[in-house]
C-alpha positions, 0 to 999 in steps of 0.5 A: 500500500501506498502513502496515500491509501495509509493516509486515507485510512489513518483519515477514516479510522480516526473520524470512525472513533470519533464519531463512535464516541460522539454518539455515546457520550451525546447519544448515550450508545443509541447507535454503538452497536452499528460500529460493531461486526456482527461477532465483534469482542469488546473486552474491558477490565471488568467484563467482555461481550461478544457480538454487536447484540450484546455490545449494543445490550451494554450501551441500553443497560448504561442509559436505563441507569439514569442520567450520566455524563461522560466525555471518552477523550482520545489522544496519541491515535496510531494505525498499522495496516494489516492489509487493504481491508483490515487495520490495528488501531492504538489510542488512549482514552480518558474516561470523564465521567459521572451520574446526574445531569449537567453542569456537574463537578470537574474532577480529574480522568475517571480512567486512563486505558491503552486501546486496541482495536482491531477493523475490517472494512466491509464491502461497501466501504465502511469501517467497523470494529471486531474487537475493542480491548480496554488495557486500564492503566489508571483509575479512580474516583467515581467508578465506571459503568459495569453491571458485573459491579453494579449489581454488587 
């Protein structure tokens, strides 16, 4: 592959992310399911979930908790082409979060995670991911969204 074809993925990738993270911190996950592989893997610290049904079951379960706030802010995004229609994508995110309704308190990240992602461009052109791993490096203060804590 060429610079241009890295450079248009790089491009393509990075809008895919953002855009995904738009929806879930605007749209609390509504869509997060559509950016998702059929048999997807979104692995985090407390829990995994395969397929994009149950990835799509996580995002419902986080808005019937109530009103959260959250910003997922992405830094330091890297993409390795592991062929024309597939990719590896390394970022970090800080995690920004907390329950009730704006204007709510600023406190420092809720979490700092190492990500990897793997994407595969499907046959019309689109992104999306087959696997999501949460690596968490740091933590603390108001907890994350998990049901395997929640229900605790």
């Amino acid at each position: 592959m060429d610079s241009q074809d890295r450079m248009r993925a790089r491009h393509e990738l990075e809008a895919l992310l953002a855009d995904y993270w738009h929806d879930v911190d605007t749209n609390w996950g509504r869509n997060a399911g559509d950016y998702y592989t059929d048999d997807a893997l979104f692995e985090s610290t407390y829990a995994s979930y395969k397929g994009k049904a149950k990835i799509q079951q996580f995002y419902q379960y986080r808005l019937d908790r109530g009103p959260r706030v959250a910003v997922h802010a992405v830094t330091n995004f890297r993409v390795v082409l592991d062929g024309p229609d597939r990719a590896t994508c390394n970022w970090y995110l800080l995690l920004f979060a907390a329950d009730g309704k704006p204007i709510l308190p600023t406190n420092p990240p809720i979490q700092i995670a190492h990500m990897t992602d793997r994407c595969v461009r499907q046959p019309d052109g689109r992104w999306l991911y087959e696997y999501r791993k949460f690596e968490t490096w740091f933590e603390g203060g108001v907890p994350t969204t998990n049901p395997n804590l929640d229900d605790k």
